[in-house]
Every structure is written in structure tokens, then in C-alpha cells.
N, CA, C and O atoms as a DFTB+ gen file, in Angstrom:
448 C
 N C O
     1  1       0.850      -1.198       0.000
     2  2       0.000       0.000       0.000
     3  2       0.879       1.239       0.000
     4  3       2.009       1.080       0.462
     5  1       0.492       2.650      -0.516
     6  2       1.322       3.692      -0.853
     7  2       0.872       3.814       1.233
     8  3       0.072       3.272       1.996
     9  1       1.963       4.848       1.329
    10  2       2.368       5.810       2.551
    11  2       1.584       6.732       2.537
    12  3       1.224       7.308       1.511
    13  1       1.146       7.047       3.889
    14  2       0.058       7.804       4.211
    15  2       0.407       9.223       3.609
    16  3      -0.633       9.600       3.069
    17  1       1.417      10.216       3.443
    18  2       1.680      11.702       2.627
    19  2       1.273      11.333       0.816
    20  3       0.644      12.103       0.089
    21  1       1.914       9.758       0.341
    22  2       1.570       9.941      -1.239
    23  2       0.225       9.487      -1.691
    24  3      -0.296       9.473      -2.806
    25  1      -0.314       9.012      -0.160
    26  2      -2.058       8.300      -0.211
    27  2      -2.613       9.975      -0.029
    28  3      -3.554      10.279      -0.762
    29  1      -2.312      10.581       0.495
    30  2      -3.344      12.065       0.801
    31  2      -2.994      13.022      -0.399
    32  3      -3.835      13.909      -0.547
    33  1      -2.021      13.043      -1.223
    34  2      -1.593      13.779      -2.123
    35  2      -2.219      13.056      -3.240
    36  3      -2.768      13.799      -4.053
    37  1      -2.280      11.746      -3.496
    38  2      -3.586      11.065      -4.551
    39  2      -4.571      11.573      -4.076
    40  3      -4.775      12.652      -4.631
    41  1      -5.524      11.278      -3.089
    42  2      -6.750      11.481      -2.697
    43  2      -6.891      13.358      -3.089
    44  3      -7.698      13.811      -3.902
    45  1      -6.345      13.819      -2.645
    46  2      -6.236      15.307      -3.206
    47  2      -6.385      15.721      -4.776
    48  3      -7.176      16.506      -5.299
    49  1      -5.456      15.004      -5.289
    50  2      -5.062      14.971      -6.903
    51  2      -6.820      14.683      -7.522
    52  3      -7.617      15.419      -8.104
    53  1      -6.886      13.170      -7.021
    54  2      -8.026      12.295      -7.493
    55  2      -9.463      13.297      -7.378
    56  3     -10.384      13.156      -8.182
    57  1      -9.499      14.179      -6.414
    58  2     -10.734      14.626      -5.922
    59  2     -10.593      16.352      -6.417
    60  3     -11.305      17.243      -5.954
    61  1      -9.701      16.516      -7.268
    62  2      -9.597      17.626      -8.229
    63  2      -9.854      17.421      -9.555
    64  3     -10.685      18.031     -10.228
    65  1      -8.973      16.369      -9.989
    66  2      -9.515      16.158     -11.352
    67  2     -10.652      15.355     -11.269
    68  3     -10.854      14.974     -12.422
    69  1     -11.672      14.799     -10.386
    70  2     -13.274      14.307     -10.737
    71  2     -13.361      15.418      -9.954
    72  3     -13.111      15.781      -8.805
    73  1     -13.834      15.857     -11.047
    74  2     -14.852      17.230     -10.850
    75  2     -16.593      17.020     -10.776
    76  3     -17.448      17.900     -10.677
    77  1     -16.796      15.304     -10.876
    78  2     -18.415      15.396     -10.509
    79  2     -18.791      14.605      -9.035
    80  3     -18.243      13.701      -8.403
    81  1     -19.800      15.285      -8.867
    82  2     -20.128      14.195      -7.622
    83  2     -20.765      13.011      -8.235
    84  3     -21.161      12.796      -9.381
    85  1     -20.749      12.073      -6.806
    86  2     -21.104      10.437      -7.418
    87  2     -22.225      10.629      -8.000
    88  3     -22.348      10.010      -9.056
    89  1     -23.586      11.636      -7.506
    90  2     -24.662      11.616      -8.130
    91  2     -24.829      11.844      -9.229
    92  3     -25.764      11.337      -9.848
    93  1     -23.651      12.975      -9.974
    94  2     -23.337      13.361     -11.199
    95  2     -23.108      12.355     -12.324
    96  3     -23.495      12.419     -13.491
    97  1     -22.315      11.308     -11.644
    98  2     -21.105      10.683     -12.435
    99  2     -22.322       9.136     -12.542
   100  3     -22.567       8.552     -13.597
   101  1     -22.846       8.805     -11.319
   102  2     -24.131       7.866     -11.608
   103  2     -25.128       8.003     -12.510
   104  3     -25.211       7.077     -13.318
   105  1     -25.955       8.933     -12.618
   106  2     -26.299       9.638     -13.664
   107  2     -26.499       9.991     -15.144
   108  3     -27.404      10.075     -15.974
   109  1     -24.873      10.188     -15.008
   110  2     -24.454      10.383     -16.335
   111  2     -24.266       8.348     -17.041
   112  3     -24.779       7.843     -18.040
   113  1     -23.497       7.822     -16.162
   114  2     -23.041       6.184     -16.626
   115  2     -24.629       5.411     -17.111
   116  3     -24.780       4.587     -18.013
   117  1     -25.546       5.906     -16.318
   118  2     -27.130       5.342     -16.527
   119  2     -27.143       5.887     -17.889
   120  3     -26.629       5.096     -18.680
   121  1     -27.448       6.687     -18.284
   122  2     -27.636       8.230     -19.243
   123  2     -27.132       7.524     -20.768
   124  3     -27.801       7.339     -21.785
   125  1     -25.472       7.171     -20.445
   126  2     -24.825       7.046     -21.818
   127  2     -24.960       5.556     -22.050
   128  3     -24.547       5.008     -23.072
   129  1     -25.619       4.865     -20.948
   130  2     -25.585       3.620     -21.460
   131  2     -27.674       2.985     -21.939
   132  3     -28.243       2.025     -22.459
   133  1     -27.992       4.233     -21.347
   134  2     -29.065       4.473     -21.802
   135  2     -29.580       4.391     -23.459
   136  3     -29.233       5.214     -24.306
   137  1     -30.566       3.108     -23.745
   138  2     -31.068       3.409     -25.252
   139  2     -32.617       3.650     -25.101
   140  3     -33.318       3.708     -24.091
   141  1     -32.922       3.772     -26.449
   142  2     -34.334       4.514     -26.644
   143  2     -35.130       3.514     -25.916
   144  3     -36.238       4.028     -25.761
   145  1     -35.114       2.237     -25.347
   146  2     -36.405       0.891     -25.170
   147  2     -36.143       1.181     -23.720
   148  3     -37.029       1.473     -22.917
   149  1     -34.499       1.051     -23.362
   150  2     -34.547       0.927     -21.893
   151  2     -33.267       1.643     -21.206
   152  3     -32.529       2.280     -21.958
   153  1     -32.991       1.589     -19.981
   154  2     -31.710       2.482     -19.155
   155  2     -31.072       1.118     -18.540
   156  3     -31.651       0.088     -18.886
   157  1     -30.209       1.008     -17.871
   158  2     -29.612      -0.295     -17.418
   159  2     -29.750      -0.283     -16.046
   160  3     -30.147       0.822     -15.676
   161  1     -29.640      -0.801     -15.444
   162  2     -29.453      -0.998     -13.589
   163  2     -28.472       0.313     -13.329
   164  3     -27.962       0.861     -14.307
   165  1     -28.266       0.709     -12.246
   166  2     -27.533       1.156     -12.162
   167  2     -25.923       0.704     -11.811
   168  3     -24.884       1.353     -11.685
   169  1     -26.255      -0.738     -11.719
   170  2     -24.793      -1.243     -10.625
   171  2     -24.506      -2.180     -12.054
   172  3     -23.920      -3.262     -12.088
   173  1     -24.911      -1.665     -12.849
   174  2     -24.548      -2.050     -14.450
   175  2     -24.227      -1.239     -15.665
   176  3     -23.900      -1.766     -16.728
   177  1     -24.345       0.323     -15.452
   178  2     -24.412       1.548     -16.246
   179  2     -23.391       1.298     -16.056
   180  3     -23.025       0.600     -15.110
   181  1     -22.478       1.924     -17.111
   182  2     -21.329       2.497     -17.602
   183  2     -20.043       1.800     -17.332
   184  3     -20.123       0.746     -16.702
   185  1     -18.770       2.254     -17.738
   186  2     -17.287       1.177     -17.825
   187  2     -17.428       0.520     -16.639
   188  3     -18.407       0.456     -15.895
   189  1     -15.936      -0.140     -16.510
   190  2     -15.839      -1.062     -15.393
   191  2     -15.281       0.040     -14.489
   192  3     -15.687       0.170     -13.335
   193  1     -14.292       0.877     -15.058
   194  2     -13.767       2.130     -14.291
   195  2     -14.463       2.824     -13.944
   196  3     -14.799       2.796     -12.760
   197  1     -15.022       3.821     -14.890
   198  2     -16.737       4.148     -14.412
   199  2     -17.105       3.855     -13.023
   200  3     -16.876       4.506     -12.003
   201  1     -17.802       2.598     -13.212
   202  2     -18.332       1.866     -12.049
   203  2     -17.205       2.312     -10.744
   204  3     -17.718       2.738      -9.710
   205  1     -15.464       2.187     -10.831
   206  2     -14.949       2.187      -9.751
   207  2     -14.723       3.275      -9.090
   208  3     -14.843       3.425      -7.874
   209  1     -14.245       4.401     -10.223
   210  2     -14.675       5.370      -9.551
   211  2     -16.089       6.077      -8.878
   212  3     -16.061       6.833      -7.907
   213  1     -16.857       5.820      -9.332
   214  2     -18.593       6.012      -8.276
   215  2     -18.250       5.337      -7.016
   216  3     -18.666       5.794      -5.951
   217  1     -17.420       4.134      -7.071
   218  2     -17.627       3.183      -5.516
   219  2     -16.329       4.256      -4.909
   220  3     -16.500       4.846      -3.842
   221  1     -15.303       4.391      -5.547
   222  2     -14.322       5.112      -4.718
   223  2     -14.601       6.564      -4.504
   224  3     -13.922       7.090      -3.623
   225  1     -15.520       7.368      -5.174
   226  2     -16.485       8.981      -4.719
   227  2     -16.958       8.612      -3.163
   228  3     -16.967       9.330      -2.163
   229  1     -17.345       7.222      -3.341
   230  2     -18.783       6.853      -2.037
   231  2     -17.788       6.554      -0.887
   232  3     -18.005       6.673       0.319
   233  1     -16.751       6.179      -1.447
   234  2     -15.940       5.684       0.230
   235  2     -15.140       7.000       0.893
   236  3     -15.042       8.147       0.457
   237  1     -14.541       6.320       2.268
   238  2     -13.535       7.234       2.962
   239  2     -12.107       7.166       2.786
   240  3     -11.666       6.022       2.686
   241  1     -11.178       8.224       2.717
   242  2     -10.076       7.600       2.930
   243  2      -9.446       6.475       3.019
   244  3      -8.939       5.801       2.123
   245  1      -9.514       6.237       4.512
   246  2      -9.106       5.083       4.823
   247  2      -9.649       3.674       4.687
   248  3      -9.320       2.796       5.484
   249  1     -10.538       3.443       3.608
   250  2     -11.248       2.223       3.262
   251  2     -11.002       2.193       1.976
   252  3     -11.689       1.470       1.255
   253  1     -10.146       2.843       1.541
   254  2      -9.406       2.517       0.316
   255  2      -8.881       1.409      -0.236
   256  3      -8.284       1.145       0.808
   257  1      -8.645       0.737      -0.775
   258  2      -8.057      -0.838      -1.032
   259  2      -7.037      -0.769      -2.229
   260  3      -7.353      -0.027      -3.159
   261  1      -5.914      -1.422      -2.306
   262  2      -4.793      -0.979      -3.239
   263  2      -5.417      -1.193      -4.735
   264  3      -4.700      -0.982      -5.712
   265  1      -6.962      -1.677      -4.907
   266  2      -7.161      -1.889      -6.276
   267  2      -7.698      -0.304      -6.730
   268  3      -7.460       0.207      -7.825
   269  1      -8.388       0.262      -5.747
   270  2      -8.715       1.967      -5.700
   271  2      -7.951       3.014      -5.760
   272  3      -8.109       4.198      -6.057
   273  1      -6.794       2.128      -5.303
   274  2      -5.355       3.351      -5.311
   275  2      -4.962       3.098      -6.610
   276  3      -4.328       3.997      -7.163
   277  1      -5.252       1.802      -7.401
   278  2      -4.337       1.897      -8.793
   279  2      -5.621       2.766      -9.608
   280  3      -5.233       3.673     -10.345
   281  1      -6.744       2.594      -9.538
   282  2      -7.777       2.826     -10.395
   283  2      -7.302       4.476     -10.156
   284  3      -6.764       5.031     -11.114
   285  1      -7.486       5.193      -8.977
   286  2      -7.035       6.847      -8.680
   287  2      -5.869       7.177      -9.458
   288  3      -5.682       8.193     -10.127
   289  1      -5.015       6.065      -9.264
   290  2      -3.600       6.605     -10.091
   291  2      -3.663       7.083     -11.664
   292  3      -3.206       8.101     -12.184
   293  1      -4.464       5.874     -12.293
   294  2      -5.113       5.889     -13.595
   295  2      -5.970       6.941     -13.880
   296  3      -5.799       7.724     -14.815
   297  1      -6.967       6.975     -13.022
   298  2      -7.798       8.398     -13.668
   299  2      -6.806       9.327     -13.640
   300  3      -6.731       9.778     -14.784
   301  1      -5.710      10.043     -12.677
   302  2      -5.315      10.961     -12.415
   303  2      -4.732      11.157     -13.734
   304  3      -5.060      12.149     -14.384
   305  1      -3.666      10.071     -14.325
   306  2      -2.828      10.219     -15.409
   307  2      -3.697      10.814     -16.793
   308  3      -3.401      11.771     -17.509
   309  1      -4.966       9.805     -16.894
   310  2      -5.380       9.865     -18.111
   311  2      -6.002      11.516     -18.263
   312  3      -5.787      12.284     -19.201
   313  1      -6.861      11.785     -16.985
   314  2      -7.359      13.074     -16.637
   315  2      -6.015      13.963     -17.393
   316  3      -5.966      14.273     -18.583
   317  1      -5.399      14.139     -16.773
   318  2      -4.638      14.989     -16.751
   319  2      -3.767      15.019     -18.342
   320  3      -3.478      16.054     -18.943
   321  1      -3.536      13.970     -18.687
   322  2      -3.107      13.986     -20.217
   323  2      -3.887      14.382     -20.874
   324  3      -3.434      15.144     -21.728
   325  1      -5.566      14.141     -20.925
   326  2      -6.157      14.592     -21.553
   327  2      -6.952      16.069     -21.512
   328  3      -8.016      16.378     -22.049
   329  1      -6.005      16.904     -20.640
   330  2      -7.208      18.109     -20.559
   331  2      -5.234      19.039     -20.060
   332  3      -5.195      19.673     -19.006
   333  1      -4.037      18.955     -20.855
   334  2      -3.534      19.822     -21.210
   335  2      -3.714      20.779     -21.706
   336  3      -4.311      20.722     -22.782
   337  1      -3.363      21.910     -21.268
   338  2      -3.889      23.133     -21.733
   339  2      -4.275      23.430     -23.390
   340  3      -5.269      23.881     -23.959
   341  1      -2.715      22.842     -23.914
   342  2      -3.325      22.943     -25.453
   343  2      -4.435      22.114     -26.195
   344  3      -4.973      22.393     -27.267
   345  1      -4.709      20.765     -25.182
   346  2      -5.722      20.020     -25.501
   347  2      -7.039      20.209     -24.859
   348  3      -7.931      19.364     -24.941
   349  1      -7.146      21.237     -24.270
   350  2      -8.874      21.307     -23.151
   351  2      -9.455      21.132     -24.340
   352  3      -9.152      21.632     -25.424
   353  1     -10.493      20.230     -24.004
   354  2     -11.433      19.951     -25.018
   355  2     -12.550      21.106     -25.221
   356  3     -12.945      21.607     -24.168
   357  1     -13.173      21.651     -26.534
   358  2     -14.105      22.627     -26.585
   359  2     -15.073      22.035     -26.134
   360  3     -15.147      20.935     -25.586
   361  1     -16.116      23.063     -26.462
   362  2     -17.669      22.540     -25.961
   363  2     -18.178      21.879     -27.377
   364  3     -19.362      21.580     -27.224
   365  1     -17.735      21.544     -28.673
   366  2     -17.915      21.037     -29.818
   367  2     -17.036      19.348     -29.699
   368  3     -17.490      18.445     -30.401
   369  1     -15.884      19.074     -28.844
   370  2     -15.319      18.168     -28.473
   371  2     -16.058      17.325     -27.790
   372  3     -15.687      16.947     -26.679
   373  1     -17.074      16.953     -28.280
   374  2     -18.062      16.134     -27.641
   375  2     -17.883      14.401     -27.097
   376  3     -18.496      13.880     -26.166
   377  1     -16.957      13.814     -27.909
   378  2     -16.778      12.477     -27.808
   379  2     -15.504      12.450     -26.936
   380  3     -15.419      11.439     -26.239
   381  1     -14.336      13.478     -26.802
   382  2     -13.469      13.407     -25.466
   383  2     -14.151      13.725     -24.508
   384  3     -13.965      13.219     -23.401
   385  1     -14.943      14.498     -24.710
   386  2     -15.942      15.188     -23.339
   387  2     -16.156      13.830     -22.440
   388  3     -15.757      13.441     -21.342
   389  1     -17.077      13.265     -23.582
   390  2     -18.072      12.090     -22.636
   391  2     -17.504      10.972     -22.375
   392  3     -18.039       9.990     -21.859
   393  1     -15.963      11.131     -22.862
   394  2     -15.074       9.713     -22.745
   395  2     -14.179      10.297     -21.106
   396  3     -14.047       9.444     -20.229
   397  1     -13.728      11.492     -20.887
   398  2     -14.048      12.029     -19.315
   399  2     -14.857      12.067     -18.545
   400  3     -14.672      11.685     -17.389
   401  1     -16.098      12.590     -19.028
   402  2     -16.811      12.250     -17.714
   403  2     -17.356      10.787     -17.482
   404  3     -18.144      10.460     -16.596
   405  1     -16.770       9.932     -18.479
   406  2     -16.850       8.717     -17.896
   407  2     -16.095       8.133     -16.417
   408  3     -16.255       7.283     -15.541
   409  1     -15.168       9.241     -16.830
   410  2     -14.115       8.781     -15.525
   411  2     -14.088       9.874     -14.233
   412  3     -13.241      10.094     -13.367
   413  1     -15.793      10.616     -14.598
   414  2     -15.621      11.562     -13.350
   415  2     -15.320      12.942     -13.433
   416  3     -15.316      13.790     -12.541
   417  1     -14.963      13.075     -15.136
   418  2     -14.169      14.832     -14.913
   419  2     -15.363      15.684     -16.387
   420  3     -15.497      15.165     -17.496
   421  1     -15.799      16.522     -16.115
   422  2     -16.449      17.492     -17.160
   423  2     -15.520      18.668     -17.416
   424  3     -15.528      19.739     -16.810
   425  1     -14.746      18.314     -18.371
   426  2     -14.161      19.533     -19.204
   427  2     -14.617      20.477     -19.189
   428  3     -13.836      21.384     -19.477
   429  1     -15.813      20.837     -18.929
   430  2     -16.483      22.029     -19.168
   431  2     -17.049      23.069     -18.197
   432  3     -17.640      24.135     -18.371
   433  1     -16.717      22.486     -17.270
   434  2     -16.572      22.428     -15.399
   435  2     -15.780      23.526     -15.368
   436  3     -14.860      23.222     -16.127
   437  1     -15.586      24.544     -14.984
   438  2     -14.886      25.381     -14.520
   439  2     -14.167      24.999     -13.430
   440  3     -14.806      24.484     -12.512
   441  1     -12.652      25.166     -13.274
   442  2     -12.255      24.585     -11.882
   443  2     -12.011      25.622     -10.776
   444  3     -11.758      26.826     -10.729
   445  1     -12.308      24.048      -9.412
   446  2     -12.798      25.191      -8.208
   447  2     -11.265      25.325      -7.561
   448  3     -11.061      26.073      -6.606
């Protein structure tokens, strides 16, 4: 397991770049996996990551499990590669958009 300073500096990182709350990010995974006949369960909407990050929004700190710390590590990287300054996606960038907030982050989010 990472050390409690590079576990609080993820959890920090992780809870900047998901910029939605779980209700947001639940929501949305129902939403895109949503077709015209029917919507899916919810504990069946959207990626497998998707899914992990909503369970890791819902937990605490310290009930973290090293498979949550790799999944945080991952969003952080991909987040962050993908929303370089020269790359912020527009509001016409529709298919990076929704391929982020799969993982929790809305480009379009102003940051707090």
C-alpha cells in the first residue's frame, strides 16, 4: 500500500480532477448507457472504471483498497493527459468530453 503523505496527495489529486459528484457521475453512466427501449441498472451503467470510480467517490479515505489506489492513479494520469492546456477539449469536443466524464471529470466544469 502507498504511505500515508503519497495516499493524501492522490486522494487530493483524485478529488480535483473528478470534478463530478457520485450523483453526477451515476447519472451520467445510466444516461450514456441508456437506449431509446430501456436504461440499465444502475450497478450495471457504464465502464468497469466508471463503475470504480462512483464506488471510490462513495468511500472514505481510509477504506481505500490498493485496487482503488491503482484505479485513482489511472484516472489521475489519463485526466490529466487529456485536458492539457493545449488540448482542453471545446464545448464542440463532444466524444473526449463524454469519454471524461466517464471517468468523473467534465471539461467544461470550470475549476474550483
Amino acid at each position: 500500500m502507498t504511505d500515508a503523505l503519497e495516499l493524501d496527495a492522490l486522494w487530493e489529486e483524485f478529488h480535483r480532477v473528478v470534478n463530478m459528484t457520485s450523483q453526477e457521475l451515476a447519472t451520467w453512466l445510466r444516461v450514456r448507457d441508456a437506449d431509446e427501449n430501456a436504461e440499465p441498472l444502475p450497478e450495471h451503467a457504464g465502464t468497469p472504471t466508471g463503475q470504480h470510480v462512483l464506488a471510490i467517490l462513495q468511500k472514505r479515505r481510509t477504506d481505500l483498497t490498493d485496487d482503488d489506489v491503482r484505479v485513482m492513479y489511472e484516472v489521475v494520469d489519463t485526466v490529466t493527459a487529456e485536458t492539457e492546456a493545449e488540448k482542453e477539449p471545446l464545448a464542440d469536443d463532444e466524444r473526449r468530453r463524454h469519454r471524461l466524464m466517464t471517468l468523473g471529470h467534465d471539461a467544461l466544469r470550470p475549476p474550483q
